[in-house]
C-alpha positions in Angstrom: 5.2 -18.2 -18.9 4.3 -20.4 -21.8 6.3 -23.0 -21.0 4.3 -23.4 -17.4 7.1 -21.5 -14.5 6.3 -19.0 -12.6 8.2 -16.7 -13.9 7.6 -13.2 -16.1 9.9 -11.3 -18.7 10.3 -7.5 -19.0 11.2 -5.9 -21.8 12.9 -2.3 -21.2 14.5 -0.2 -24.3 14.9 -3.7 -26.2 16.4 -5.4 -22.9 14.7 -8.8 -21.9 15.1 -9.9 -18.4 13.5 -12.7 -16.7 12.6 -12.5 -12.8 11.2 -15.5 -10.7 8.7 -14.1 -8.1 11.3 -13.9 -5.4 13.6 -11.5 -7.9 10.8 -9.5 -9.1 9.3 -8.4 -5.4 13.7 -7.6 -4.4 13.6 -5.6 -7.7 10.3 -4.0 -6.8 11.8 -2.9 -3.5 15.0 -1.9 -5.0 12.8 0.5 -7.2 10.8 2.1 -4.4 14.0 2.8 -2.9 15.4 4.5 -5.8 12.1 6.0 -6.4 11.8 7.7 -2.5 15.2 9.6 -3.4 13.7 11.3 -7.0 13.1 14.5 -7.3 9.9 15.5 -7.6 8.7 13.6 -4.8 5.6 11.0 -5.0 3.4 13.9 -4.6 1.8 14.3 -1.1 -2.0 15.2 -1.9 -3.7 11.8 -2.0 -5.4 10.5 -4.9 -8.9 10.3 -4.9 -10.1 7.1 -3.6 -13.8 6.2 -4.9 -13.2 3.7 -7.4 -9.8 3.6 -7.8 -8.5 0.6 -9.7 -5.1 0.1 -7.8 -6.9 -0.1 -4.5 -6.3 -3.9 -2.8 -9.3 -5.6 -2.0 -9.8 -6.3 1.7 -6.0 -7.1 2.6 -4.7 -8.2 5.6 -3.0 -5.4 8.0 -1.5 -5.4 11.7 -2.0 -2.4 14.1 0.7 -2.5 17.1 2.2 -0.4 19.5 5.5 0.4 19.3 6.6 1.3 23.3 10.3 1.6 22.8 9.3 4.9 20.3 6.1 6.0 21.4 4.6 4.9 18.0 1.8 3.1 16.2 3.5 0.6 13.8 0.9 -0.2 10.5 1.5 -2.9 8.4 -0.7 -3.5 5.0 0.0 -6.3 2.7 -0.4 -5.0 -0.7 -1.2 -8.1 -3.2 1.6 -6.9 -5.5 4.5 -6.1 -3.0 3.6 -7.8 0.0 3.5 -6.3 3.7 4.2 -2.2 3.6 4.4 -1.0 7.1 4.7 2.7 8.4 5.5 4.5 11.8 2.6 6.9 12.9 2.7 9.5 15.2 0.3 9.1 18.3 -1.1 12.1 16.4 -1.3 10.7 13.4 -2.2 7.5 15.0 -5.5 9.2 16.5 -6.4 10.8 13.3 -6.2 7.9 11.4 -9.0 6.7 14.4 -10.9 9.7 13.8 -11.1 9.6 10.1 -12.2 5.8 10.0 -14.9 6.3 12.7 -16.0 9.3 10.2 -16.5 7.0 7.3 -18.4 4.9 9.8 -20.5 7.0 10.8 -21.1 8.8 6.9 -22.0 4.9 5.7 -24.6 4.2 8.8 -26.1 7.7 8.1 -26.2 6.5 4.1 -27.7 3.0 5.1 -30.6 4.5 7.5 -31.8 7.3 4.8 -34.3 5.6 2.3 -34.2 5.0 -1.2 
């Protein structure tokens, strides 16, 4: 804000509300939840993902085994709404593996062919 806080203003149909950083990330998640029970769903298909400008840089993630549920738990912290973690599947959990190994392998083939 002008007036140096950290602090932003949103203006919807006229409305002005202020939201520290704290109140903007609980209204963020209060969205997402509204959001998940919409119809139509976020659609499933992915987008594609060369170049895609809402793509975090690098971020920090955790990978852990959940034993109690036979699960992989994922968490990615997204610079916007922090840490966003998921429950995979072994299955999924193993093609999540497969896939990154792919682009591994696709990127050493790139490297080694010359220019």
């Amino acid at each position: 804000m002008q007036n140096g806080s950290h602090e932003t203003e949103i203006t919807y149909l006229e409305a002005v509300q202020r939201f520290t950083p704290e109140q903007l990330s609980d209204h963020i998640s209060e969205l997402a939840a509204l959001r998940a029970q919409l119809l139509p769903l976020v659609r499933m298909d992915p987008p594609k993902a060369e170049g895609m400008p809402n793509v975090a840089n690098d971020p920090p993630w955790l990978a852990a085994y959940d034993e109690m549920n036979d699960r992989t738990a994922l968490l990615v912290r997204h610079p916007g709404i922090g840490w966003i973690g998921y429950s995979l599947s072994m299955a999924s959990s193993v093609r999540l593996g497969d896939r990154l190994k792919q682009v591994r392998l696709r990127r050493k083939k790139q490297r080694r062919m010359p220019t």
